[in-house]
VEXDONU-713291 format. One record per residue (C-alpha): x, y, z; residue number from 1; residue in one letter. Coordinates in steps of 0.1 Angstrom, whole numbers, plus 2048, in hexadecimal, padded with zeros to 3 digits. Layout:
! residues N
SITE  east  north   up  seq  type
SITE     X      Y    Z  NUM     A
...
! end
This chain:
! residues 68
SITE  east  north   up  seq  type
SITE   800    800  800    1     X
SITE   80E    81F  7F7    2     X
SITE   811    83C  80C    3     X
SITE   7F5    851  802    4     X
SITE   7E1    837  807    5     X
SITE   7EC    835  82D    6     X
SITE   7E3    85C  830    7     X
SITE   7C2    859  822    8     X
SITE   7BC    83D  836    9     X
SITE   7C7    850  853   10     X
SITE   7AE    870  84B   11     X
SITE   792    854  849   12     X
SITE   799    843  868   13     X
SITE   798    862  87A   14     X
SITE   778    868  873   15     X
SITE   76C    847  87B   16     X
SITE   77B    84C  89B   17     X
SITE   76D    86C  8A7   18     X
SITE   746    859  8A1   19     X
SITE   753    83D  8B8   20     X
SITE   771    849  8C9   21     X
SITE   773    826  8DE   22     X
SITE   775    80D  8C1   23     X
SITE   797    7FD  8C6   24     X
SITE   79A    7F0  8A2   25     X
SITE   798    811  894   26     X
SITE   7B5    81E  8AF   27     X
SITE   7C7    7FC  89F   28     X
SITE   7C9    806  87A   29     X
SITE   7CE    826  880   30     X
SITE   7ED    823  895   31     X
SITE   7FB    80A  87D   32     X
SITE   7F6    826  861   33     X
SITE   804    83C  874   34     X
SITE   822    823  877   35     X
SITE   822    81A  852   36     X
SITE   829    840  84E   37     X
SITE   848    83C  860   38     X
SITE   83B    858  874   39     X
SITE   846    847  895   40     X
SITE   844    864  8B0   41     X
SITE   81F    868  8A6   42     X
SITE   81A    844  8A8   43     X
SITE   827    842  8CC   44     X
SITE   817    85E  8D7   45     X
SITE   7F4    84E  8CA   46     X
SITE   7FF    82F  8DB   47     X
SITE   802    83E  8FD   48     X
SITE   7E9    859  902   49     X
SITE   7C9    84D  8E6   50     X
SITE   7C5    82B  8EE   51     X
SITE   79F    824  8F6   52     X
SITE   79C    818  91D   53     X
SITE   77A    80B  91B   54     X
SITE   776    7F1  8FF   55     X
SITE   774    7CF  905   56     X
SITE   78D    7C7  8E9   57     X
SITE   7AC    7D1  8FC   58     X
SITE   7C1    7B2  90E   59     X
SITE   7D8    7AE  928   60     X
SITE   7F5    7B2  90C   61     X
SITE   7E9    7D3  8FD   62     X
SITE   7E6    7E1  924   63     X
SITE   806    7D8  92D   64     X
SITE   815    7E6  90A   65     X
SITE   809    806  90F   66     X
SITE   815    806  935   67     X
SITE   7F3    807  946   68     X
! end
């Protein structure tokens, strides 16, 4: 996938996620765009202060990752 691809997937997902601001697959592909952009600061930063703290999708393993 090529990189504008990533971006406009990026502008889409961002307006998926302010209907449902808890839905942890959107968080998911977005961060991973966000790493496929190679913009890595942006992608930590999401990491640490965006991910959604009440879904039922989040495991042990994605709470320890982000330090919780």
């Amino acid at each position: 996938m090529g990189v504008q691809r990533y971006a406009d997937t990026l502008m889409i997902l961002a307006d998926l996620l302010e209907d449902d601001s808890d839905n942890f697959v959107i968080f998911c592909i977005m961060y991973y765009c966000i790493f496929m952009l190679k913009n890595y600061l942006s992608t930590q930063e999401l990491w640490k202060n965006s991910l959604p703290s009440k879904t039922s999708a989040i495991d042990e393993e994605i709470l320890v990752a982000k330090g919780s």
